[in-house]
C-alpha positions, 0 to 999 in steps of 0.5 A: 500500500506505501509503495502504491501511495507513493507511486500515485503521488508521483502520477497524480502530481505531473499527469504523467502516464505510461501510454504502453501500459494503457488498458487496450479499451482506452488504447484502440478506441475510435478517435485515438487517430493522431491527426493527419493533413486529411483532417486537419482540425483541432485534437485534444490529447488526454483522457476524460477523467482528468479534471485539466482535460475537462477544462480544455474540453469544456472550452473547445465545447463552450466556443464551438470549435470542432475538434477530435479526441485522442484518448490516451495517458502519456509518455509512449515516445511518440507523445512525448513529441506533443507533449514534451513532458508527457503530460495531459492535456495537450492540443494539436492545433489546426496548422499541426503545432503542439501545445500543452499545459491546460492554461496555455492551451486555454489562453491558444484557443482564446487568442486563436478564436476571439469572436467565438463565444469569448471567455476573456474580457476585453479589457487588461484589467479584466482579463488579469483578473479572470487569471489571478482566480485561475492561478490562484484556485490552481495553486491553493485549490487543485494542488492541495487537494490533489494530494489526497487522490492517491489515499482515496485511490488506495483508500488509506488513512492521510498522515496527519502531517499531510493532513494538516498541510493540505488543510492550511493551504486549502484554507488560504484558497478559501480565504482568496476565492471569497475576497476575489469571487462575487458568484453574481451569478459568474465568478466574477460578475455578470459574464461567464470567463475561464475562471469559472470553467477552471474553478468548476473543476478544480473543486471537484479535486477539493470535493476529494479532500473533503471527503478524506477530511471530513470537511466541505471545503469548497461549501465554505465559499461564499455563494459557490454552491448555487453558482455550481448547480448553475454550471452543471446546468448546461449542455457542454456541462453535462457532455464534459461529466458524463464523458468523464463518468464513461471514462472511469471504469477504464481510468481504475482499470489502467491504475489496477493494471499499473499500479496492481490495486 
């Protein structure tokens, strides 16, 4: 069980995955096909139960662009040619480019297709201010409570040293996301914005940390409650989770697989 806790913390921290051990269901599923000059539209690499895949998702869903899914796990060599760290997601641009890390292939969709359903103000001000909450939610959110899947995922008790440090940073992010978010009905006002996207998942991995701590972290946001119901109230919402659902019996059989769980 330690060497499976530790195992996962090196997976859950960097999203790196060994493509070659990938379970065969997820390996030759349809729309695994890299792209070809043939079909030369978007492709999203990853899987769909990661929370950073979702994000990407959500926006290519949320803007309309057409795009295909190249479902797999990572660091197979050829992978590594789009995503250098082996890492998911990662996006195949139309012209062929590669680009990963989720904010980047986020903020590539947003410069490359201004006028399809924007999700950036217009304005420098604004637009700074949907990243603070982005950054900050990653950094104070997301981190910390990704700390605890490999506990859930093993169903072992957290040392309370982990415990203990992943409550203090949680509670920082708390803090943030109350003074920065006004949930009026968007995160930041009136019109919906990458923060609310990234925040929205983002606590499903903080959902996690509750539960192994026995503390509705994210319910202690102000407003974030009525403001989730409304962001799960949406078409591209409900694409992304049940996608996501689909994907999770072949997500625990690659970590059965891998990790012998």
């Amino acid at each position: 069980r330690e060497t499976s806790v530790s195992s996962l913390l090196i997976l859950t921290s960097h999203f790196v995955f060994d493509a070659s051990r990938r379970p065969p269901s997820l390996r030759d599923a349809p729309g695994g096909t890299l792209r070809t000059e043939d079909n030369a539209m978007i492709v999203l690499h990853g899987f769909s139960y990661s929370n950073y895949y979702n994000i990407v998702k959500h926006v290519l869903l949320h803007k309309g662009l057409p795009f295909t899914e190249d479902p797999q796990y990572g660091d197979a060599p050829e992978y590594l040619a789009i995503s250098p760290l082996g890492k998911v997601p990662a996006i195949t641009t139309e012209s062929g480019e590669h680009l990963s890390e989720s904010s980047v292939c986020c903020d590539y969709l947003e410069e490359a297709y201004p006028e399809q359903t924007p999700l950036y103000p217009g304005d420098a001000l604004g637009r700074a201010k949907v990243r603070q909450v982005m950054k900050v939610s990653e950094l104070y959110l997301e981190l910390a409570g990704r700390r605890l899947i490999p506990f859930s995922v093993t169903d072992t008790d957290v040392p309370d040293i982990v415990a203990k440090e992943v409550t203090e940073v949680l509670e920082r992010g708390i803090r943030a996301m109350n003074r920065l978010c006004s949930f009026t009905p968007y995160a930041l006002g009136s019109e919906i914005s990458l923060a609310d996207i990234y925040l929205r998942y983002v606590l499903g991995v903080v959902d996690l940390a509750s539960s192994k701590l026995n503390r509705d972290f994210s319910g202690e946001i102000d407003g974030v409650e009525g403001w989730r119901t409304m962001m799960a109230d949406s078409d591209v919402a409900r694409r992304v989770d049940a996608d996501r659902e689909a994907n999770r019996s072949a997500f625990f059989s690659y970590l059965k697989q891998r990790y012998g769980m």
